[in-house]
C-alpha positions as CSV (number, residue, x, y, z in Angstrom):
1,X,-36.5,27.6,1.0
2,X,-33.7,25.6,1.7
3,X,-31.2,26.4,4.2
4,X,-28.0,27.9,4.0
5,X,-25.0,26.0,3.5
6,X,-22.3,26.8,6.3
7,X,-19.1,28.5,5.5
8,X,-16.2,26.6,5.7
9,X,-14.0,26.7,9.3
10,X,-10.9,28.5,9.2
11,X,-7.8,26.1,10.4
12,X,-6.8,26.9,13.4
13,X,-3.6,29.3,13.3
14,X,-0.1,26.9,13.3
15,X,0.7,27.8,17.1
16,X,-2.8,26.5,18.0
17,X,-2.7,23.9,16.0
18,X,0.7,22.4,16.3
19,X,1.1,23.3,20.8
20,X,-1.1,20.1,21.3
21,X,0.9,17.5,18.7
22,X,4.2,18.7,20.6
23,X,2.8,18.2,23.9
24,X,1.1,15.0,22.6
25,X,4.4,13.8,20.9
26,X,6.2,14.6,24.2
27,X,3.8,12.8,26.5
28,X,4.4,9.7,24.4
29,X,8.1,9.9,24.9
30,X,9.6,11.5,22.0
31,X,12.5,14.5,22.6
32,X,12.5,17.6,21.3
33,X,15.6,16.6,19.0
34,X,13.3,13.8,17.6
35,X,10.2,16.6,16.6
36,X,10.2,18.9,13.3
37,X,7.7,20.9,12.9
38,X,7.8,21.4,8.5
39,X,5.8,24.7,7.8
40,X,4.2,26.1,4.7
41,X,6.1,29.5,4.3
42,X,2.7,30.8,4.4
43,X,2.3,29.2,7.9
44,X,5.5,30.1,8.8
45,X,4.9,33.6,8.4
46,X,1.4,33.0,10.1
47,X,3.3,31.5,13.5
48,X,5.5,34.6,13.6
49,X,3.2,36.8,13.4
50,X,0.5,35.5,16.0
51,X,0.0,38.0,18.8
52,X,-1.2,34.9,20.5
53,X,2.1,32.9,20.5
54,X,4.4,34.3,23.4
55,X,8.0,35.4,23.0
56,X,9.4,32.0,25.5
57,X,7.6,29.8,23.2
58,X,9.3,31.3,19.6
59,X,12.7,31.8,19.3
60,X,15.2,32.6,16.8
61,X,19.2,31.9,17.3
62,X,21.8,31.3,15.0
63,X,19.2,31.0,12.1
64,X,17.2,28.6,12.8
65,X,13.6,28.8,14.5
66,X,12.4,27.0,17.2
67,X,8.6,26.8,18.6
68,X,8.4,25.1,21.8
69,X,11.9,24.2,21.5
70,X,10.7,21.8,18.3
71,X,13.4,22.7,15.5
72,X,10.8,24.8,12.8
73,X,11.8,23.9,8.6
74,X,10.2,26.3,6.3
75,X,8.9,25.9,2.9
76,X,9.4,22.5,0.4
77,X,5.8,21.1,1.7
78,X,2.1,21.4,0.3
79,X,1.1,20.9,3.5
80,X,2.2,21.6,7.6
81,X,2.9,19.0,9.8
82,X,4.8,18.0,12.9
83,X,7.1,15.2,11.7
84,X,8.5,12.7,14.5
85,X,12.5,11.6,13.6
86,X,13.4,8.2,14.1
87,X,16.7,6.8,13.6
């Protein structure tokens, strides 16, 4: 009998997914003014939901969204990704 094939990983929720690239992005010298972090609204929804991310790290003021002080841009993508600005 052959074996099972193995279910599919789930991706990691956005907060774990996206706290390394910001760190990595910042250890490489970029600002926090040159990260966006461009989320599916499904992922969107996902990062404000997570019991895991902490109140410090998420925050909402004058309508936009911040994670990790990287400005957050929901919805107009397939897919989410951290996206470095350069001038």
């Amino acid at each position: 009998m052959p074996p099972h094939p193995r279910p599919p990983q789930r991706p990691l929720p956005p907060g774990q997914r996206f706290k390394p690239e910001i760190e990595s992005a910042r250890a490489g010298g970029a600002a926090d003014s040159d990260l966006m972090l461009r989320l599916t609204l499904g992922d969107a929804a996902k990062l404000k939901r997570d019991p895991n991310v902490s109140t410090e790290d998420l925050s909402f003021h004058g309508g936009e969204t911040r994670y990790l002080g990287v400005k957050v841009v929901e919805g107009g993508v397939e897919t989410s990704a951290l996206v470095i600005i350069t001038a």
